[in-house]
C-alpha positions as CSV (number, residue, x, y, z in Angstrom):
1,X,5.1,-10.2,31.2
2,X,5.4,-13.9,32.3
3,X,8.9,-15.9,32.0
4,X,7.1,-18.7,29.7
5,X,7.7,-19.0,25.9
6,X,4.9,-17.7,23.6
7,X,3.0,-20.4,21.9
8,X,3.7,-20.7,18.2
9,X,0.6,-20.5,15.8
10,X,-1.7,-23.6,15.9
11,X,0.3,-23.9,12.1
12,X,1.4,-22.8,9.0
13,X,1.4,-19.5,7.9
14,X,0.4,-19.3,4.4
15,X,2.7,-17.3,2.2
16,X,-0.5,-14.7,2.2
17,X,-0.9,-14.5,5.7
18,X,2.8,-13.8,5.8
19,X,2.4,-11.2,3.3
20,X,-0.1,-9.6,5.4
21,X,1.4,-9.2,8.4
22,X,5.0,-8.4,6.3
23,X,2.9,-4.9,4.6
24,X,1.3,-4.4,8.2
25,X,5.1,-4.1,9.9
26,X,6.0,-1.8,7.3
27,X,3.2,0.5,6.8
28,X,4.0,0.4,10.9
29,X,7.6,1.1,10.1
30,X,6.6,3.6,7.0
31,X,4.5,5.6,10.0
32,X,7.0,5.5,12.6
33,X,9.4,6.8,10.1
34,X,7.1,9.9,8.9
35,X,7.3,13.0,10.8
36,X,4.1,13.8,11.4
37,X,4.4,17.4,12.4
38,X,5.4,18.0,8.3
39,X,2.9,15.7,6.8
40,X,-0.2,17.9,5.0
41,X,-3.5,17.1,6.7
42,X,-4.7,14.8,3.3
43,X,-1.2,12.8,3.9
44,X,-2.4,12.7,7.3
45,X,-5.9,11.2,6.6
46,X,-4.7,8.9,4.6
47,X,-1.7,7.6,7.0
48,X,-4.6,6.8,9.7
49,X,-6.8,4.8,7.2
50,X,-3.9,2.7,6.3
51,X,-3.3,2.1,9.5
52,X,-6.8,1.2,10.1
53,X,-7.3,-0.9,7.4
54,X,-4.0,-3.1,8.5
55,X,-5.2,-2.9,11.8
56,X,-8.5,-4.5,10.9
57,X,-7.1,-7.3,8.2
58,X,-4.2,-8.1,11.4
59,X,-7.3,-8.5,13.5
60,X,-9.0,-10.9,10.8
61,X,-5.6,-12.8,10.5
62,X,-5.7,-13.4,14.2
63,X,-9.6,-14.9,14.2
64,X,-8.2,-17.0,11.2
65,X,-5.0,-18.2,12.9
66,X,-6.7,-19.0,16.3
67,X,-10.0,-20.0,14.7
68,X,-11.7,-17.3,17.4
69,X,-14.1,-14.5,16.5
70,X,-14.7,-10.7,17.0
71,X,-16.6,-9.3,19.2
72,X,-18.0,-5.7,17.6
């Protein structure tokens, strides 16, 4: 990590974007919170694909933020 400030975003966030980011910190927070170890292999599967669906839309909302794009 470097002493410097982070840059802020180029602008704006939109109330959506906000939104988005606000349900990917607490499905984060929702899976941090779960213990695993008790969950039931179906509550299992579906804890990863929410967390791989936020995972992809926080990627999208970076590429729209920073105007950038994804390499697949």
């Amino acid at each position: 990590m470097t002493d410097e400030p982070s840059q802020p975003p180029p602008g704006p966030l939109t109330d959506f974007q906000r939104a988005r980011i606000d349900y990917a910190r607490r499905d984060l927070e929702y899976a941090r919170a779960e213990d695993l170890a008790q969950l039931p292999h179906d509550g299992l599967i579906l804890l990863l694909e929410r967390l791989r669906t936020r995972l992809d839309d926080t990627l999208s909302l970076i590429e729209e933020i920073t105007g950038g794009s994804r390499d697949m």
